[in-house]
DOBA-65439 format. One line per field, with one value per residue (C-alpha): residue in one letter; x negated, y, z negated. Coordinates in Angstrom, 3 decimals. Layout:
N
resn (a:...)
c1 (X:...)
c2 (Y:...)
c3 (Z:...)
end
This chain:
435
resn (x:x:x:x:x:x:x:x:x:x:x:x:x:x:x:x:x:x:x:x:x:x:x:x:x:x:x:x:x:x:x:x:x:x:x:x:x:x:x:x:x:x:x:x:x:x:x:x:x:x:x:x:x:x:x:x:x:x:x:x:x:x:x:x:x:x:x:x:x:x:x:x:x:x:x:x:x:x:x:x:x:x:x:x:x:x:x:x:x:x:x:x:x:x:x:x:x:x:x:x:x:x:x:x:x:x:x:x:x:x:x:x:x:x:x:x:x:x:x:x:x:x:x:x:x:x:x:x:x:x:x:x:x:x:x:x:x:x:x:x:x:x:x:x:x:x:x:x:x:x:x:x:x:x:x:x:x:x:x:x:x:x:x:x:x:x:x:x:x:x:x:x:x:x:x:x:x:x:x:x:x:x:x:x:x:x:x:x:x:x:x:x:x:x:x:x:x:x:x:x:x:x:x:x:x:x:x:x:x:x:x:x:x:x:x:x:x:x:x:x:x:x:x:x:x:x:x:x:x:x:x:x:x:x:x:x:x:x:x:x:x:x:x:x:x:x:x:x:x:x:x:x:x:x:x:x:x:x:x:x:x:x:x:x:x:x:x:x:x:x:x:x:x:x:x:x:x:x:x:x:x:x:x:x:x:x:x:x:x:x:x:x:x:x:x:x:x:x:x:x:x:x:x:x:x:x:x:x:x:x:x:x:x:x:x:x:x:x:x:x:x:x:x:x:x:x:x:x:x:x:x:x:x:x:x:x:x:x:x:x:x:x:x:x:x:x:x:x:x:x:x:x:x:x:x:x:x:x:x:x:x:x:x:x:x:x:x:x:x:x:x:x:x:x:x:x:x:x:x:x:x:x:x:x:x:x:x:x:x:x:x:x:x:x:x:x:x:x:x:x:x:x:x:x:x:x:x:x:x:x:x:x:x:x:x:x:x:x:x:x:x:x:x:x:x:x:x:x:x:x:x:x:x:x:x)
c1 (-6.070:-7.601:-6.067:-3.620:-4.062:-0.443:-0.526:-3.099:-1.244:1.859:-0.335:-1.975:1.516:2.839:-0.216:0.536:3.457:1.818:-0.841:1.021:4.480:5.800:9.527:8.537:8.464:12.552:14.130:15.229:16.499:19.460:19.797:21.420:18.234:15.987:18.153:18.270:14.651:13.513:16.086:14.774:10.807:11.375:12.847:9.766:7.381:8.656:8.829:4.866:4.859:8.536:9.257:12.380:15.521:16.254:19.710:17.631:15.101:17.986:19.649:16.506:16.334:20.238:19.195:15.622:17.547:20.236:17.616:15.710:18.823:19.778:16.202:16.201:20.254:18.245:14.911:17.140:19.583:16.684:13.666:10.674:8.462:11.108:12.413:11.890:8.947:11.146:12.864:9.786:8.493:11.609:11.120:7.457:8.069:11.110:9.477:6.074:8.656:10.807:7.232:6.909:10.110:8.730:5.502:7.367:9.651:7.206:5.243:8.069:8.872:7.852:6.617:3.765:6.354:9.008:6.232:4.952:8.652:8.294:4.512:6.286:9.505:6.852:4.624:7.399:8.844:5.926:4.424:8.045:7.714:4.696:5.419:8.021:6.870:3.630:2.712:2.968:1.955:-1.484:-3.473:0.418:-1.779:-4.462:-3.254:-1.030:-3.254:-5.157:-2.252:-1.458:-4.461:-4.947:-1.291:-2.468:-5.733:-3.729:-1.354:-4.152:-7.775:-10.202:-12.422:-15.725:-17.118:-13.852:-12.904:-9.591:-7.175:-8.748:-6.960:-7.388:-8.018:-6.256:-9.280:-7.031:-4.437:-4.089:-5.215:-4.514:-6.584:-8.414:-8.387:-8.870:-11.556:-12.584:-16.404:-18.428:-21.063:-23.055:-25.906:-25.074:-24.477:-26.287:-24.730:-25.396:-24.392:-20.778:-20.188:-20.636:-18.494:-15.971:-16.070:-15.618:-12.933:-11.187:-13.120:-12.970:-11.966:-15.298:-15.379:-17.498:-19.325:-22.451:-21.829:-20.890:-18.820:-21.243:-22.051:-18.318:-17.201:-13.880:-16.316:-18.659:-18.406:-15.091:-13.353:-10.198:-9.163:-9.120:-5.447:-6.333:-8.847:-6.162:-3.245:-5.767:-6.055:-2.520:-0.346:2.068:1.789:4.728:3.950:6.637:7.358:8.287:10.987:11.849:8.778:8.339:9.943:11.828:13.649:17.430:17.775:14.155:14.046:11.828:11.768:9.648:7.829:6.012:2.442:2.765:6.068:4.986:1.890:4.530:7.118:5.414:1.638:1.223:4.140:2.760:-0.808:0.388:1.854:5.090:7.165:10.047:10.000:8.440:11.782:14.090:12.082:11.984:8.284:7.408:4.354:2.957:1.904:0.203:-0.002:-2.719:-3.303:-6.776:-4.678:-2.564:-4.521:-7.858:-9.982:-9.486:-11.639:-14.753:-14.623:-15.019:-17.044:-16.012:-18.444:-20.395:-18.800:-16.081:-18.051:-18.801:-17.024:-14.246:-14.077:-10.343:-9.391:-6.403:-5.511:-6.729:-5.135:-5.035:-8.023:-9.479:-8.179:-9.818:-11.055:-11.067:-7.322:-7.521:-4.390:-3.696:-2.359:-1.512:1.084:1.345:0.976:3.161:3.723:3.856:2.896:4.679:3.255:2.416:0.218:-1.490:-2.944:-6.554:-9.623:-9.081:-11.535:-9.482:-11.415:-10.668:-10.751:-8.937:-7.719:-7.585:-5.572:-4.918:-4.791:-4.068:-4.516:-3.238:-4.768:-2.795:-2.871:-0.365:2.128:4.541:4.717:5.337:8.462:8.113:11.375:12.803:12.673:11.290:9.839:8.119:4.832:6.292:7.005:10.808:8.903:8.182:5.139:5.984:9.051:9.016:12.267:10.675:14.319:14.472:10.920:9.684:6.790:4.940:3.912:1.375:-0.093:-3.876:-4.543:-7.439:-7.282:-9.590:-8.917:-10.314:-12.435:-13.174:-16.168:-15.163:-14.014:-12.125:-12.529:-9.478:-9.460:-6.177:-3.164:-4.480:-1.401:-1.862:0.439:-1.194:-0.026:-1.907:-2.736:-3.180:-2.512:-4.127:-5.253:-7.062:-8.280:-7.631:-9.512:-8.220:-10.836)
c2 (-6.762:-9.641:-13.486:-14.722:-18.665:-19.369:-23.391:-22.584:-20.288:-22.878:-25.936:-24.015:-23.107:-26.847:-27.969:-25.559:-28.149:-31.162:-31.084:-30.914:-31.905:-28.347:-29.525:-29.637:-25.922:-25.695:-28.354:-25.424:-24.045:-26.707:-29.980:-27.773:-25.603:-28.528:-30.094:-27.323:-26.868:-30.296:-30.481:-27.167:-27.953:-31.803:-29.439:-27.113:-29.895:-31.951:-29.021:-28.933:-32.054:-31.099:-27.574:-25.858:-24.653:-21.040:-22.491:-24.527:-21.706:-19.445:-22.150:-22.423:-18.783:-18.435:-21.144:-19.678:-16.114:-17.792:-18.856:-15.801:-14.220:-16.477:-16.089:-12.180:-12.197:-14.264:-11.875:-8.955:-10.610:-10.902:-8.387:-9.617:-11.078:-13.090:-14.622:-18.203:-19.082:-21.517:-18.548:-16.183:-19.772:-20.191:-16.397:-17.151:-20.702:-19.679:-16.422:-18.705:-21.018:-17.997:-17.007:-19.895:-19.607:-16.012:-16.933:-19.474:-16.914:-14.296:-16.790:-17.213:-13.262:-12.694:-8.612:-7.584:-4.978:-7.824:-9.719:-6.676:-6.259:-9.375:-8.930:-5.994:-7.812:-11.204:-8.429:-6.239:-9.960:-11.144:-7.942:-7.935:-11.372:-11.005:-7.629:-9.085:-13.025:-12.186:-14.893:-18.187:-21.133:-22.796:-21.089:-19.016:-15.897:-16.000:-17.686:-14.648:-12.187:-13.657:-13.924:-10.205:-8.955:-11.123:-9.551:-6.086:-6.692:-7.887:-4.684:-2.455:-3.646:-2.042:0.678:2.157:5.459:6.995:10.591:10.440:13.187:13.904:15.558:18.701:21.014:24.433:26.386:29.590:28.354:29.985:27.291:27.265:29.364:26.869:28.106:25.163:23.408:19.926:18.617:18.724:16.356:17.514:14.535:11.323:9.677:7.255:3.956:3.123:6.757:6.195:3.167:4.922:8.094:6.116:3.735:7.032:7.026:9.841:9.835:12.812:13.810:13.776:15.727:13.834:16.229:14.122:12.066:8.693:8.184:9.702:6.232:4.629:4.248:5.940:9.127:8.507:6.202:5.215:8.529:8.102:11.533:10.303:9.382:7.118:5.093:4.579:3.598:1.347:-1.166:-0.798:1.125:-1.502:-2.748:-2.611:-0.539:0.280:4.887:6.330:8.964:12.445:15.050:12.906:9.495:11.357:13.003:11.791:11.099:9.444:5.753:3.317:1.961:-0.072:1.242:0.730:2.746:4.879:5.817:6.872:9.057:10.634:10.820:12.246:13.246:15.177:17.058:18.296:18.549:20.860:22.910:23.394:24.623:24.573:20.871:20.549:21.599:19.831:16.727:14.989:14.140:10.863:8.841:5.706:5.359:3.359:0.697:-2.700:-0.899:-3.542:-6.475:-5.479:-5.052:-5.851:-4.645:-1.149:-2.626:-2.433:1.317:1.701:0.432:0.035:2.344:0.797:2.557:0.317:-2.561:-1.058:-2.846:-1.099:-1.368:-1.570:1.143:3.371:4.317:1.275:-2.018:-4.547:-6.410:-5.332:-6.672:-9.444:-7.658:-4.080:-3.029:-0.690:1.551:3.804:6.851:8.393:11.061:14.612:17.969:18.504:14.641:14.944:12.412:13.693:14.324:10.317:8.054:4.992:2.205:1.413:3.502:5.473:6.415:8.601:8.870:11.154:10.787:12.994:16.102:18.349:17.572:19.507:17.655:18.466:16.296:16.114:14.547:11.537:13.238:16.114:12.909:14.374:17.882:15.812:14.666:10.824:9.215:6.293:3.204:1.909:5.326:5.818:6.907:10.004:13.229:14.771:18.195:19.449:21.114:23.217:24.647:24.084:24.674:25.861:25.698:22.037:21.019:24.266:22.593:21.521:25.356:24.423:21.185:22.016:20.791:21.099:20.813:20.675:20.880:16.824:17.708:14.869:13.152:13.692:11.480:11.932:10.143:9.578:8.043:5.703:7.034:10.961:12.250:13.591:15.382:15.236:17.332:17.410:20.588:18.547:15.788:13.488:9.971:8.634:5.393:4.570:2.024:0.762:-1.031)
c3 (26.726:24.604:25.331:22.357:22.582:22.221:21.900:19.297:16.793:17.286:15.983:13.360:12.558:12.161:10.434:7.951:6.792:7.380:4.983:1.541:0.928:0.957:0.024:-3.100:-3.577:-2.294:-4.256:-6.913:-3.615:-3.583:-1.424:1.611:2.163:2.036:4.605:6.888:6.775:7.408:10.318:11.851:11.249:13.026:15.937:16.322:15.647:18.493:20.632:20.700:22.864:24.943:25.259:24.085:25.995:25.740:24.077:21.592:20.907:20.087:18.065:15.821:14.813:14.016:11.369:10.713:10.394:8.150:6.064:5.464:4.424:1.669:0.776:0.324:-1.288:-3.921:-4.438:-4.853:-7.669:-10.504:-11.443:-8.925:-11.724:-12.758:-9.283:-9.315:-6.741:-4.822:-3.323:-2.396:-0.653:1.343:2.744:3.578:5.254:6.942:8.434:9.367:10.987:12.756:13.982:15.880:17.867:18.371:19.811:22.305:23.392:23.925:26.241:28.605:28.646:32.281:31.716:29.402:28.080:26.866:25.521:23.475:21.923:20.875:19.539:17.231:16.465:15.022:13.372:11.349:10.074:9.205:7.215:5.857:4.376:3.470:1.484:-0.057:-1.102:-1.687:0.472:-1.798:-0.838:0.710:3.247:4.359:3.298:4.919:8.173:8.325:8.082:10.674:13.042:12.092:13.158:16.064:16.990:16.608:17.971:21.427:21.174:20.568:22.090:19.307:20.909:19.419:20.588:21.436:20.123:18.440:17.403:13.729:10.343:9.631:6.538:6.832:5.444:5.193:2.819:-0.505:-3.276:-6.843:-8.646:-11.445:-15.028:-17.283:-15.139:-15.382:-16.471:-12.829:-12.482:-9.581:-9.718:-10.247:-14.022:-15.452:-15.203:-19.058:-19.819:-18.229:-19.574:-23.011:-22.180:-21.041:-24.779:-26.807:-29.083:-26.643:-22.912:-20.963:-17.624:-15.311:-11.634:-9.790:-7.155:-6.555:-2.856:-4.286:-0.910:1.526:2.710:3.138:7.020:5.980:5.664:8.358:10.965:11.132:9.287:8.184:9.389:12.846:13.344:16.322:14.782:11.647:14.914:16.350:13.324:11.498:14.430:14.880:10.693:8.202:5.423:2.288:1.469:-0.359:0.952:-1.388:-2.927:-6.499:-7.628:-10.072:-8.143:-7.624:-3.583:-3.838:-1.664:-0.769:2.799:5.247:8.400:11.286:10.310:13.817:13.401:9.337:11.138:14.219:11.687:8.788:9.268:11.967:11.636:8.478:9.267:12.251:9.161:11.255:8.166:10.338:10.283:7.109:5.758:7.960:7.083:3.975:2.578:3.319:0.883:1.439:-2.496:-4.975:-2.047:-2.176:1.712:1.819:0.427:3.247:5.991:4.834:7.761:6.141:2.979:5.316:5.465:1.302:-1.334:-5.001:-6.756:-9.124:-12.438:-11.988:-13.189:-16.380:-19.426:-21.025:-24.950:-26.478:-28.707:-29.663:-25.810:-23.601:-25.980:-22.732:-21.422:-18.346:-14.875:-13.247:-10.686:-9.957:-8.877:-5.767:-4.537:-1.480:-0.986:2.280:2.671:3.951:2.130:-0.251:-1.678:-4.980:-8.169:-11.124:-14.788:-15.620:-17.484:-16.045:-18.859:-17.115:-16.312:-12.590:-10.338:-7.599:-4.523:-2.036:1.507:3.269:2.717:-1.116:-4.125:-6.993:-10.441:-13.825:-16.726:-20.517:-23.246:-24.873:-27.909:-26.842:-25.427:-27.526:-26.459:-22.724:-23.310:-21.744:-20.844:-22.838:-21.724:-17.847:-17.599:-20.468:-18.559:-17.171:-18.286:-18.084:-17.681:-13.953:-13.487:-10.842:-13.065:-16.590:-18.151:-22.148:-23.264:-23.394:-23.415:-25.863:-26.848:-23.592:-23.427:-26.497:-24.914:-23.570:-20.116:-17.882:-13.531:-10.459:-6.981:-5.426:-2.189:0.596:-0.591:-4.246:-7.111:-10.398:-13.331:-15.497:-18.427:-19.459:-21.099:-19.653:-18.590:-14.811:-12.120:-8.781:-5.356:-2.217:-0.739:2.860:4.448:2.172:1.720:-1.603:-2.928:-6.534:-8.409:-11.842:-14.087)
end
């Protein structure tokens, strides 16, 4: 197991607060939080040089906890792009802060198993935060990533050249039978000749068949289908699911996880296709996730391909400039996660990793024959795929569609405003990339 400097992480931790005058960010908070969190930082910054009592130690995260509460009772009473920064700063500094007291106590646990309860108690509150905030403030980011993976790193030495338990693809299972197929590209395109198909007053759907992944770790290497490898960098991580088949359905939640318990929970339950506990289980999806933001060690196993660099023209479906910088989403569930009918604004290149999905896509020009929601969920369809009711939506039986089943190795072009439903045959994990 790999040393954790301890007196290290604390002063890195202080210094954090020393070098700007961080109280500036709370004063919106109100003159009783700044108080509180002067009084408890002058306490953990003179504990560096005299250690702590247990009684003091607990004293500190009563206050620390009290904190964070106030903190969160504030994110949840507004929309999160409109809660004032002060707030999401408070969370952060307060969690940094309850991290120290964590780190002290877990150096005077006396058995490696205490200390690891610990390790996972500092871990899930500092993923939470972090989830949550967004991480504000100078250098809070990055320093807790670090920490993070340091953490993990000491729970779970990193091995090479060990064979893990891997994913599997049930090559007997009955797949949809494809109809209305999807352009295949079987070589790769031309990068000049993509960036024009994709400027065309209406782009197309492309199948890409042609190994643009067949160099990416997460294929080779360091596959993503081996469960272990996946445990040994995130095991012990916080990651937000989705709980319920689709987001439209009615007893659909959102929770946060420990990524083992997600993969014991969720994964291999399914990938053993037990349908026994398939259906005693609810479907589980860690979706539309910033997974590299996250944990960005998993960014070394991919590369952005290179279409995404292309420049997108505005027209009639994509009216917003392009991102800063390509926007990349994970999506790791079991079989039978489902995305509903829905319409995304950029350019998507869906690679997949792991496991099959079958997709099906409708023009924008048959939106109408859809049926979108009003309002908040105007992207998606009321109409369900898997059981059209033609009474109330007697028109979607006219809209044109075309489908594909997504391989490992293979990506999907789709074009923005293409209405797509998406459900994965396997255990499946895919990389999005919005340009």
């Amino acid at each position: 197991m790999l040393p954790l400097n301890v007196n290290l992480i604390k002063k890195e931790i202080v210094s954090l607060f020393k070098q700007e005058d961080h109280y500036q960010d709370f004063i919106p908070c109100g003159v009783s939080v700044v108080s509180l969190f002067d009084s408890v930082f002058q306490h953990i910054s003179e504990s560096i040089q005299h250690s702590e009592t247990k009684d003091d130690q607990q004293q500190l995260q009563q206050q620390l906890d009290a904190l964070i509460e106030l903190a969160n009772e504030k994110l949840l009473m507004y929309p999160y792009k409109d809660v004032p920064a002060c707030w999401r700063c408070l969370l952060m500094d307060a969690t940094l802060l309850k991290s120290f007291t964590l780190i002290s106590s877990m150096e005077k646990e006396e058995t490696m198993q205490a200390k690891k309860h610990v390790a996972r108690e500092l871990i899930k509150i500092l993923d939470v935060a972090l989830i949550v905030s967004g991480g504000p403030g100078p250098r809070r980011r990055e320093f807790s990533l670090k920490l993070l993976d340091d953490l993990q790193q000491w729970l779970r030495p990193r091995k090479t050249n060990t064979q893990g338990r891997h994913l599997a693809i049930n090559s007997s299972a009955t797949l949809p039978i494809i109809k209305h197929a999807i352009t295949v590209l079987k070589e790769p395109p031309d990068y000049l000749w993509f960036e024009q198909h994709i400027n065309q007053k209406l782009a197309t759907p492309l199948h890409l068949q042609c190994g643009l992944m067949n160099h990416w770790p997460a294929c080779t290497t360091r596959p993503w289908t081996d469960i272990d490898y996946i445990l040994q960098l995130a095991g012990d991580r916080i990651v937000p699911i989705e709980i319920g088949s689709k987001y439209t359905d009615v007893c659909w939640q959102q929770k946060m996880v420990r990524m083992e318990d997600f993969i014991n929970d969720y994964i291999i339950p399914s990938n053993l296709d037990n349908q026994q506990d398939e259906k005693k289980k609810p479907i589980a999806y860690l979706a539309q996730h910033n997974l590299f933001d996250h944990i960005p060690l998993l960014e070394n196993d991919i590369s952005i391909p290179d279409y995404c660099y292309a420049e997108p023209q505005s027209n009639e479906w994509y009216l917003q400039r392009p991102p800063p910088d390509v926007i990349k989403h994970c999506w790791f569930g079991p079989k039978g996660t489902v995305s509903p009918l829905h319409q995304d604004p950029y350019h998507n290149l869906l690679a997949q990793v792991v496991g099959r999905k079958y997709i099906r896509l409708y023009s924008p020009i048959h939106s109408s024959a859809l049926y979108p929601y009003e309002g908040i969920m105007s992207n998606t369809s009321q109409v369900d795929i898997d059981d059209p009711d033609l009474e109330s939506y007697p028109r979607f039986a006219e809209a044109d569609y075309v489908e594909c089943i997504l391989k490992p190795g293979e990506i999907l072009y789709i074009p923005p405003k293409w209405w797509h439903y998406v459900q994965a045959l396997d255990t499946s994990f895919s990389v999005s990339f919005w340009f």
